[in-house]
PADORO-898223 format. One record per atom (N, C-alpha, C): residue number from 1; atom name; x, y, z. Coordinates in pm, 1 decimal, padded with zeros to 6 digits. Example, Ala and Ser with C-alpha at 12.3 -4.5 7.8 and 13.67 -1.06 7.14 Angstrom:
<miros>
<miro pos="1" site="N" px="01319.0" py="-00569.0" pz="00780.0"/>
<miro pos="1" site="CA" px="01230.0" py="-00450.0" pz="00780.0"/>
<miro pos="1" site="C" px="01320.0" py="-00330.0" pz="00780.0"/>
<miro pos="2" site="N" px="01285.0" py="-00225.0" pz="00708.0"/>
<miro pos="2" site="CA" px="01367.0" py="-00106.0" pz="00714.0"/>
<miro pos="2" site="C" px="01290.0" py="00003.0" pz="00787.0"/>
</miros>
This chain:
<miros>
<miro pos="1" site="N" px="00082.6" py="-00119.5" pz="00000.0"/>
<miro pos="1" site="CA" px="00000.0" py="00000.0" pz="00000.0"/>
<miro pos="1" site="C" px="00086.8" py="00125.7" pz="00000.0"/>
<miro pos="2" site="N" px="00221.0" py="00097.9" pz="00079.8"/>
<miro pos="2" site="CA" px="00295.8" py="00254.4" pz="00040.0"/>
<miro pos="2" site="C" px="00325.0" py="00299.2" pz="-00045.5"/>
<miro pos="3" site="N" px="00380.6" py="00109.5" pz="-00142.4"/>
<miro pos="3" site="CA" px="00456.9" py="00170.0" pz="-00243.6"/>
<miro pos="3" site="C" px="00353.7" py="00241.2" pz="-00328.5"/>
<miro pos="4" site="N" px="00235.7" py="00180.3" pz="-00350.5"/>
<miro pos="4" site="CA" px="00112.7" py="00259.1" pz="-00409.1"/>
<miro pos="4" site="C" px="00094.5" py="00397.4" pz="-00435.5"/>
<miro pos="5" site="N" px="00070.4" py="00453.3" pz="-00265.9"/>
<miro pos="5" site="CA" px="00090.8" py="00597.6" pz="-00233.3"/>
<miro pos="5" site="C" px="00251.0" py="00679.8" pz="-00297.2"/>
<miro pos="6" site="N" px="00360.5" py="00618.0" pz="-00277.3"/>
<miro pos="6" site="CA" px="00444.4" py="00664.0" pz="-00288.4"/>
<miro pos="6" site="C" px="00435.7" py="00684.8" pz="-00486.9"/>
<miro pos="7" site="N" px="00402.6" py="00586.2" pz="-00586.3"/>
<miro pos="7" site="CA" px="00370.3" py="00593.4" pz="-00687.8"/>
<miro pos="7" site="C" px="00264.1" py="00739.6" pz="-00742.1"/>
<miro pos="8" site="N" px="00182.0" py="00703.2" pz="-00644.4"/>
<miro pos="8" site="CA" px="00027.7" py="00783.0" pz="-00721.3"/>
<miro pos="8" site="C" px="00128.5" py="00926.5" pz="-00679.4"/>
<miro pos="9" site="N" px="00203.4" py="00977.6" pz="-00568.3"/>
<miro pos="9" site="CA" px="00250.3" py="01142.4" pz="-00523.3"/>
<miro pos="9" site="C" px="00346.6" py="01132.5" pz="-00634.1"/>
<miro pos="10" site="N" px="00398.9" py="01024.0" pz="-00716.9"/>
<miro pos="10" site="CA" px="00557.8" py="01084.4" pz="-00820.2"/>
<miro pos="10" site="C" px="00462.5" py="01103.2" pz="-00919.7"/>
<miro pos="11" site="N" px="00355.8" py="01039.5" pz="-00977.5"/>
<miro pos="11" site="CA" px="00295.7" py="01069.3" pz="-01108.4"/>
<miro pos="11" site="C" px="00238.8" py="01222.8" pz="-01110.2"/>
<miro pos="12" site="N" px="00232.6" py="01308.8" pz="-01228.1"/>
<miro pos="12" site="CA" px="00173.3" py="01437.4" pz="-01230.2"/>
<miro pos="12" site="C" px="00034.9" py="01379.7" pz="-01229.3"/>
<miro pos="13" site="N" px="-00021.3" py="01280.6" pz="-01299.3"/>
<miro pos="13" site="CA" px="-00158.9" py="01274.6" pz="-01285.6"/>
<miro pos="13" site="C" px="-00187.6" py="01251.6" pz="-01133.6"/>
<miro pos="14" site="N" px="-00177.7" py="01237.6" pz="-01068.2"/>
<miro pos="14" site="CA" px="-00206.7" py="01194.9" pz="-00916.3"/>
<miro pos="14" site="C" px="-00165.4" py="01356.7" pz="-00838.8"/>
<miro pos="15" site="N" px="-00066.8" py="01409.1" pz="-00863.5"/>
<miro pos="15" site="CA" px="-00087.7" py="01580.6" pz="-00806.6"/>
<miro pos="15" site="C" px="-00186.5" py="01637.9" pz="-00844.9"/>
<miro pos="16" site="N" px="-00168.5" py="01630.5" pz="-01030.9"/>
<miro pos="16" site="CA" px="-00275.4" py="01688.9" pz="-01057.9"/>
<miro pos="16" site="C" px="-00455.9" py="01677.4" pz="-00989.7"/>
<miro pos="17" site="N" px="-00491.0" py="01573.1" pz="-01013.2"/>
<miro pos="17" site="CA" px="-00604.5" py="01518.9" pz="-00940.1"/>
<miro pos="17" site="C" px="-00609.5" py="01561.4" pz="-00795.5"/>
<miro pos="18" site="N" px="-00497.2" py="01546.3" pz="-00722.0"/>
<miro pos="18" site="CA" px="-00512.3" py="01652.0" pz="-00559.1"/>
<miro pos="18" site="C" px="-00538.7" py="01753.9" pz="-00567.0"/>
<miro pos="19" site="N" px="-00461.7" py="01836.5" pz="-00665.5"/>
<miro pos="19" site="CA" px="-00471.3" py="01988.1" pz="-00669.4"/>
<miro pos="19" site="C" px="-00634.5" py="02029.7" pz="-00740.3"/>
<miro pos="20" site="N" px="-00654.3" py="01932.1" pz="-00796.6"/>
<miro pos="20" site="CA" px="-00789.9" py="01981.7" pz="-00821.0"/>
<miro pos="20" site="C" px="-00925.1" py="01955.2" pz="-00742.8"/>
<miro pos="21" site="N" px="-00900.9" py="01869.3" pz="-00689.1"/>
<miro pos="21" site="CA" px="-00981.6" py="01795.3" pz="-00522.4"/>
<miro pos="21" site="C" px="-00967.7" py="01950.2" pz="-00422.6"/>
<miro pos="22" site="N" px="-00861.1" py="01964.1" pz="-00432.1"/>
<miro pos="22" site="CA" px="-00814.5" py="02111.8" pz="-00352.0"/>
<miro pos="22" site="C" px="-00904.9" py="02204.7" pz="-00354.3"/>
<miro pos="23" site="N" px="-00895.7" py="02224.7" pz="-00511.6"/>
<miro pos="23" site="CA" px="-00992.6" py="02326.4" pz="-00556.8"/>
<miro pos="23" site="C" px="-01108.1" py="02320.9" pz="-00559.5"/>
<miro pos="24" site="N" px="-01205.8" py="02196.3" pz="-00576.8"/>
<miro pos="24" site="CA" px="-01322.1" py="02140.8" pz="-00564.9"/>
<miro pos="24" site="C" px="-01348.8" py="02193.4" pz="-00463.2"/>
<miro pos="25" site="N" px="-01263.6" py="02179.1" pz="-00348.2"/>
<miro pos="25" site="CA" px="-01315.5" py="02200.7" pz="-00181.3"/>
<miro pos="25" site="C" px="-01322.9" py="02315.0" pz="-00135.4"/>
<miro pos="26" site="N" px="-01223.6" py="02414.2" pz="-00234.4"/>
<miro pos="26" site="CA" px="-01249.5" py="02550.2" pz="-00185.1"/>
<miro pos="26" site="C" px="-01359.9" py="02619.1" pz="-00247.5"/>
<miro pos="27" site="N" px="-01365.9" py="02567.3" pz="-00385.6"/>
<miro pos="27" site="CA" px="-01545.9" py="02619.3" pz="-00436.4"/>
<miro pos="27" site="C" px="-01654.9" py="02587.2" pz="-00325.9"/>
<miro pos="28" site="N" px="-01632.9" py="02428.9" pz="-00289.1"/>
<miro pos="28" site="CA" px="-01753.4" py="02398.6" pz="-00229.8"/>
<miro pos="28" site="C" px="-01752.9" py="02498.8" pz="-00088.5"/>
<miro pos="29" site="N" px="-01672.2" py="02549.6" pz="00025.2"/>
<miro pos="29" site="CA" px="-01658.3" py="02583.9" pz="00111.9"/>
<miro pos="29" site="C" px="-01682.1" py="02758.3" pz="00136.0"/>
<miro pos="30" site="N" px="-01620.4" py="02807.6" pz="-00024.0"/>
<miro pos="30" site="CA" px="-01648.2" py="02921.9" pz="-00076.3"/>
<miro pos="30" site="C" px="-01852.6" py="02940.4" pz="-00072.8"/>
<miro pos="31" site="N" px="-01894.8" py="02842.2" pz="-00146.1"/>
<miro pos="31" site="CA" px="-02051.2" py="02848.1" pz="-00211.3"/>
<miro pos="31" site="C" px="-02116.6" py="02846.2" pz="-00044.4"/>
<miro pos="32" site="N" px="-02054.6" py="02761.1" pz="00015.0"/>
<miro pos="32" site="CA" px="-02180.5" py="02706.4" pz="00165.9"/>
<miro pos="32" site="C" px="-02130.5" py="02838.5" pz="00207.7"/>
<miro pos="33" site="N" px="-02082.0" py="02913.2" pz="00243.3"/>
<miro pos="33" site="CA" px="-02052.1" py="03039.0" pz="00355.5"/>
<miro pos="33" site="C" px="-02133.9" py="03131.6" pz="00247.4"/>
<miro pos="34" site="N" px="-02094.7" py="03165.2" pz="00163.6"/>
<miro pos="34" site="CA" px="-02150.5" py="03268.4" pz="00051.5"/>
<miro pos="34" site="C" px="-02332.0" py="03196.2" pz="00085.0"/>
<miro pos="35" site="N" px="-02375.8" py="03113.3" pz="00074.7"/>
<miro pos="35" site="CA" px="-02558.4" py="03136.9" pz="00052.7"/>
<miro pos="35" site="C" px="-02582.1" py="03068.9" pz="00203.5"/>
<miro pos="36" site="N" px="-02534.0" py="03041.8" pz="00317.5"/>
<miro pos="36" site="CA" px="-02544.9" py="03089.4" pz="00423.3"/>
<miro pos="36" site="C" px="-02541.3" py="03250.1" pz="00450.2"/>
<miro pos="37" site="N" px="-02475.8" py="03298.4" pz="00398.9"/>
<miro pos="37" site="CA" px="-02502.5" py="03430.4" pz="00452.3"/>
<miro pos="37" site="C" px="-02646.9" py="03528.1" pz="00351.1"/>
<miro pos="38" site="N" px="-02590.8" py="03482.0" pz="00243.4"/>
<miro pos="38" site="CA" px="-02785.4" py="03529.0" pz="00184.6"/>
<miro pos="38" site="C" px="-02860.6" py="03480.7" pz="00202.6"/>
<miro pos="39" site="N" px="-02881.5" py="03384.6" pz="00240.1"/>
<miro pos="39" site="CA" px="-03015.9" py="03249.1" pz="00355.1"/>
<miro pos="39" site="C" px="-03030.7" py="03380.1" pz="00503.1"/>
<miro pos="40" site="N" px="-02925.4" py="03444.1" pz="00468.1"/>
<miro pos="40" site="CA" px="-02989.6" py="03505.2" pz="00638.5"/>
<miro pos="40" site="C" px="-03029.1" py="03651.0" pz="00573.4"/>
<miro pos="41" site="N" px="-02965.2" py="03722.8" pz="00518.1"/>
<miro pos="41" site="CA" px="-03046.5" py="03841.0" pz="00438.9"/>
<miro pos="41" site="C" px="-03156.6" py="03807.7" pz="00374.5"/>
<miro pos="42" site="N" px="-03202.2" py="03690.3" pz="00294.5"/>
<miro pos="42" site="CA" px="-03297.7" py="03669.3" pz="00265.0"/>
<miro pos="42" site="C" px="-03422.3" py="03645.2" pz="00369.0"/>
<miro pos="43" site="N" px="-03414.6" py="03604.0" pz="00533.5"/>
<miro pos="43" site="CA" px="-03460.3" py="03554.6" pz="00583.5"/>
<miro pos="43" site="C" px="-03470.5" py="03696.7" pz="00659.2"/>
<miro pos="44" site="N" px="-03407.5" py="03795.0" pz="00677.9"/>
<miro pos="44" site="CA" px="-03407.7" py="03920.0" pz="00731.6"/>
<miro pos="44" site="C" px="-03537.6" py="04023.1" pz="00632.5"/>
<miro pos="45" site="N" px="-03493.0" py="04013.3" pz="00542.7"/>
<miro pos="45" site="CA" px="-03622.1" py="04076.3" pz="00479.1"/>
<miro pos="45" site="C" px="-03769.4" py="04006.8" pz="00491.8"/>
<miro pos="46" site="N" px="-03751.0" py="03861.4" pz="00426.8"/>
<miro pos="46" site="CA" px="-03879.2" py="03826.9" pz="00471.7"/>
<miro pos="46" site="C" px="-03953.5" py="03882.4" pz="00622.1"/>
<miro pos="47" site="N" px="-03886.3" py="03883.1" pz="00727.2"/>
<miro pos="47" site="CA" px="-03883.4" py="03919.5" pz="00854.2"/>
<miro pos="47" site="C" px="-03980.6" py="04040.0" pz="00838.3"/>
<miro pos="48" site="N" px="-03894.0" py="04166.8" pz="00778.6"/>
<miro pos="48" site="CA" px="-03936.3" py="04346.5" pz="00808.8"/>
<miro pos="48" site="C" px="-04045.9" py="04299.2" pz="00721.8"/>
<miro pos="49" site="N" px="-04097.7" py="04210.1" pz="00575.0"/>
<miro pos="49" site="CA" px="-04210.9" py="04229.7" pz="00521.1"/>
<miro pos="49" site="C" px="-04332.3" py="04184.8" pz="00623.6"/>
<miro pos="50" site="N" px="-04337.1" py="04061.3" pz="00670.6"/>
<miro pos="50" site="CA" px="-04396.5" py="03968.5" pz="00730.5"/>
<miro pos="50" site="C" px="-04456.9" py="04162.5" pz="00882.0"/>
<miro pos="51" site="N" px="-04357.8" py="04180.8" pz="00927.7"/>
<miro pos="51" site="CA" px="-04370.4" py="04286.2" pz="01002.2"/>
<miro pos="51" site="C" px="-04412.5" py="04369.2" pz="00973.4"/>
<miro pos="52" site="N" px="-04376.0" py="04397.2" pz="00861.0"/>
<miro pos="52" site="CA" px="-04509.6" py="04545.1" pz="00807.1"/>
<miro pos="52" site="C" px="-04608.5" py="04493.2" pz="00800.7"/>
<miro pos="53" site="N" px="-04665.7" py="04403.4" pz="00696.4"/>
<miro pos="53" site="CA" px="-04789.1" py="04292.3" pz="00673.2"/>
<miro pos="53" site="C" px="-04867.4" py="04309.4" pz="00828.9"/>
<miro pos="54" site="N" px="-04803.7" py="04244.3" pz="00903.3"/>
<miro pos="54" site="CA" px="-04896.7" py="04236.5" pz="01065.5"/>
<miro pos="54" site="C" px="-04927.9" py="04365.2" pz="01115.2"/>
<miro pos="55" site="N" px="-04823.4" py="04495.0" pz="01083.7"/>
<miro pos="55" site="CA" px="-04843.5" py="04629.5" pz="01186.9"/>
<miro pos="55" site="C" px="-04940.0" py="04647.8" pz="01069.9"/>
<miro pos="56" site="N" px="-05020.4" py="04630.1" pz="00952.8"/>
<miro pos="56" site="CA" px="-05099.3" py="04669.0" pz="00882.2"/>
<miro pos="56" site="C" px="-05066.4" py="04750.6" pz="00776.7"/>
<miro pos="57" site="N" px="-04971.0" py="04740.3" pz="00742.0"/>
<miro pos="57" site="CA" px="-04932.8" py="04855.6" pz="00653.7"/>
<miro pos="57" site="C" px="-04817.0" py="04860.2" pz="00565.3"/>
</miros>
């Protein structure tokens, strides 16, 4: 199994493929914080509408 590992880190295809796993993870980590935070502005407005709606106006 090392020599395996030790194979797949000398080949460029096997960096390559990390480095892009890399990147996969920082999109994905990038996207969840980014629409977590408009999930809550979105959820903030609904809020003040829902609040006008009830004060009548």
């Amino acid at each position: 199994m090392l020599n395996l590992m030790k194979q797949f880190v000398r080949e460029d295809d096997g960096l390559e493929m990390v480095e892009w796993a890399i990147v996969a993870a920082l999109i994905t980590t990038t996207a969840a914080v980014t629409m977590a935070g408009i999930g809550t502005e979105v959820d903030a407005a609904f809020q003040t509408v829902l609040t006008t709606l009830q004060a009548g106006g």
